[in-house]
C-alpha positions in Angstrom: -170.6 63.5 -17.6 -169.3 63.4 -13.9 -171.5 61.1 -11.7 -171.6 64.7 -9.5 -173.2 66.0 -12.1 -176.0 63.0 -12.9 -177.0 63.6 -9.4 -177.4 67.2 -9.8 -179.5 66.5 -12.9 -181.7 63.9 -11.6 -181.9 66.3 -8.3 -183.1 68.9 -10.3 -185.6 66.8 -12.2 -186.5 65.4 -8.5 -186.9 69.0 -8.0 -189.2 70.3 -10.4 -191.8 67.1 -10.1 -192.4 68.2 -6.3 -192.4 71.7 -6.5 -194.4 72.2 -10.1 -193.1 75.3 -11.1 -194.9 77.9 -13.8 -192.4 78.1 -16.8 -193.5 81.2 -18.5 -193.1 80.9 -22.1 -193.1 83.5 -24.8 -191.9 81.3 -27.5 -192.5 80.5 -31.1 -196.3 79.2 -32.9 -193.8 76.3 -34.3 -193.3 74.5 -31.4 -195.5 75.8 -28.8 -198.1 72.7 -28.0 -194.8 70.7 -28.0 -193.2 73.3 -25.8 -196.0 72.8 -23.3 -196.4 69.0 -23.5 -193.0 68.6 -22.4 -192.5 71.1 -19.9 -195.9 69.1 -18.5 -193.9 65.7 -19.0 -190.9 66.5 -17.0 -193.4 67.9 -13.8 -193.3 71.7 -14.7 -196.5 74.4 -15.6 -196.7 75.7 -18.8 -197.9 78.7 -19.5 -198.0 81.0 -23.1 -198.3 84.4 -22.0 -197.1 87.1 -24.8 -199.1 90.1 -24.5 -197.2 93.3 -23.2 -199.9 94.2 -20.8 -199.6 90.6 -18.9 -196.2 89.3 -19.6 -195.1 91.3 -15.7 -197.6 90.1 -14.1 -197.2 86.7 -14.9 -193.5 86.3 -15.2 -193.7 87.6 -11.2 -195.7 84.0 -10.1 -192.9 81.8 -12.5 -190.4 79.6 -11.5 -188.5 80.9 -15.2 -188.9 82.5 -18.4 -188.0 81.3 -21.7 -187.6 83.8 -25.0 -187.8 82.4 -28.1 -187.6 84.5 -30.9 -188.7 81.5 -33.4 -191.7 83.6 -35.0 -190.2 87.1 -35.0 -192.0 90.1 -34.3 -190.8 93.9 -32.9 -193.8 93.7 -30.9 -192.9 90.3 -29.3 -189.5 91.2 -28.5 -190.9 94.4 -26.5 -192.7 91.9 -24.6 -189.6 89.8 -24.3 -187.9 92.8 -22.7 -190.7 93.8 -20.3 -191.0 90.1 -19.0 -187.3 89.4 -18.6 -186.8 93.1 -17.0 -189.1 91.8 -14.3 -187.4 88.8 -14.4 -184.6 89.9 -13.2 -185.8 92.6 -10.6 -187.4 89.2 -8.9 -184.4 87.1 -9.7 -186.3 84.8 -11.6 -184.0 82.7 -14.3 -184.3 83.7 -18.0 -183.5 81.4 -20.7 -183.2 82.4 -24.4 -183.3 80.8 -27.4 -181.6 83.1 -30.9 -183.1 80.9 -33.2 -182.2 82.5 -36.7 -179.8 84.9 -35.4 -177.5 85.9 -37.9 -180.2 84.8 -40.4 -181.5 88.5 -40.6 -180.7 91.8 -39.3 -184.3 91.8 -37.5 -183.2 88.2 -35.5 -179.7 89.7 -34.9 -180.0 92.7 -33.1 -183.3 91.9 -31.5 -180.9 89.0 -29.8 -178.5 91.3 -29.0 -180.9 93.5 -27.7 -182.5 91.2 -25.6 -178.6 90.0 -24.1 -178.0 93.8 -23.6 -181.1 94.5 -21.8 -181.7 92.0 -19.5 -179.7 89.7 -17.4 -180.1 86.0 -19.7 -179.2 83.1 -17.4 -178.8 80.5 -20.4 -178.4 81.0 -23.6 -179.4 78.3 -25.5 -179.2 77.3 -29.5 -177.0 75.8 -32.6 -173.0 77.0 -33.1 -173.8 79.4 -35.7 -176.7 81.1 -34.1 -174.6 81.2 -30.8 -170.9 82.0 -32.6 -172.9 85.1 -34.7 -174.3 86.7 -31.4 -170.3 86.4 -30.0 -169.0 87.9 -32.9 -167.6 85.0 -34.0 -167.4 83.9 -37.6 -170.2 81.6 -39.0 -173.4 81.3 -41.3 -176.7 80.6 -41.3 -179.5 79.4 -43.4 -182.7 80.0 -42.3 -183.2 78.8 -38.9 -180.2 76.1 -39.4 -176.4 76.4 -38.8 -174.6 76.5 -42.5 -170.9 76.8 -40.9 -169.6 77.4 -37.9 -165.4 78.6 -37.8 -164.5 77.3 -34.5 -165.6 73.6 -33.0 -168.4 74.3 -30.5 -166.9 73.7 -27.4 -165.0 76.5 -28.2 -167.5 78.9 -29.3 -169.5 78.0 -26.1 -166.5 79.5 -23.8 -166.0 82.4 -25.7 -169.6 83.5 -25.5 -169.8 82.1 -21.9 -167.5 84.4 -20.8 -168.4 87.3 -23.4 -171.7 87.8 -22.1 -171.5 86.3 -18.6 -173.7 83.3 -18.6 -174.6 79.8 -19.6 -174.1 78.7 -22.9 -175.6 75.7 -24.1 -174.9 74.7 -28.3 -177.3 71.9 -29.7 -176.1 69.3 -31.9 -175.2 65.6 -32.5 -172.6 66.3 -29.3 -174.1 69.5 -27.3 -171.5 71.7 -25.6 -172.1 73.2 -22.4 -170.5 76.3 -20.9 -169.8 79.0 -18.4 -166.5 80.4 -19.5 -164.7 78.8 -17.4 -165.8 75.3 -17.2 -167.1 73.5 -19.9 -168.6 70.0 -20.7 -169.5 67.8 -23.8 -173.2 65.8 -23.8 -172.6 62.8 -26.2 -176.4 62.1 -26.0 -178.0 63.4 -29.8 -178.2 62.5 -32.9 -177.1 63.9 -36.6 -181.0 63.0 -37.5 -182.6 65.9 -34.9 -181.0 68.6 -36.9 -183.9 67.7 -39.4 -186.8 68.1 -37.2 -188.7 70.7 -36.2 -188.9 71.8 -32.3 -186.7 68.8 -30.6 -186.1 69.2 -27.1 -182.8 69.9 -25.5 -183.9 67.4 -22.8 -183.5 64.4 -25.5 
């Protein structure tokens, strides 16, 4: 990375331990205590709020919202829609997170869903879960990546641009994108592909 772009990281970090933001989460029973614990860790507010008739209301006093569709349900993704809907009208930054995608027809199109209603500001997960969503060729297993056609870098552009936003693919060497600039992070580890919940922070 560019020693530009250290500074904006650690300016950003700097950032979010003075002003504390709410991170409204509507995320997966997997990883949610960990989820919170480091969201706490880094200076942020957590907060697990997934019910349809509070997800506006509390999206409205967040700093960002995070989807995870990790533990799938029709009803959760209504409330996914509903939070990032407001999201957006307040121009509040939406991150989500496919996990699965391609895995079923239920995580597929309620990702696509999600990227065709509402304005995502980062899209965040593994090559195949990303490359799937871009039409791209690749398989999953489960909730893991089983084969991915193109290298990641490239896979992060396409979508970048596809969808007009932020990629970011996870892996031993994460690839960061927003169609037209793109940058490698030669930070992880083969190891974290085996663990449940790591944070793209590592």
């Amino acid at each position: 990375m560019t020693e530009k772009l250290l500074k904006d990281i650690a300016g950003g970090l700097i950032k979010i331990r003075e002003t504390k933001p709410l991170i409204h989460n509507i995320t997966n029973m997997v990883v949610m205590n960990d989820t919170a614990n480091i969201l706490l860790h880094i200076g942020a507010s957590p907060v697990m709020a997934h019910a349809q008739e509070e997800v506006e209301e509390m999206v409205a006093l967040s700093g960002a919202l995070v989807l995870n569709i990790g533990t799938l349900t029709p009803e959760l993704v209504k409330s996914m829609i509903y939070a990032g809907k407001k999201a957006n009208q307040l121009g509040i930054p939406v991150v989500l997170d496919p996990v699965g995608a391609g895995a079923t027809s239920l995580r597929t199109q309620s990702s696509l869903r999600i990227l065709n209603d509402i304005n995502v500001t980062i899209l965040r997960g593994n090559a195949a879960e990303i490359a799937i969503l871009g039409g791209l060729d690749a398989t999953v297993k489960g909730v893991d990546a089983a084969g991915v056609s193109a290298g990641s870098a490239e896979v992060a552009q396409l979508v970048a641009e596809k969808f007009g936003l932020i990629v970011a693919i996870t892996g031993k060497i994460d690839a960061v994108s927003d169609g037209k600039r793109s940058i490698l992070i030669e930070n992880g580890h083969q190891m974290m592909g085996g663990l449940t919940g790591t944070c793209w922070f590592h």
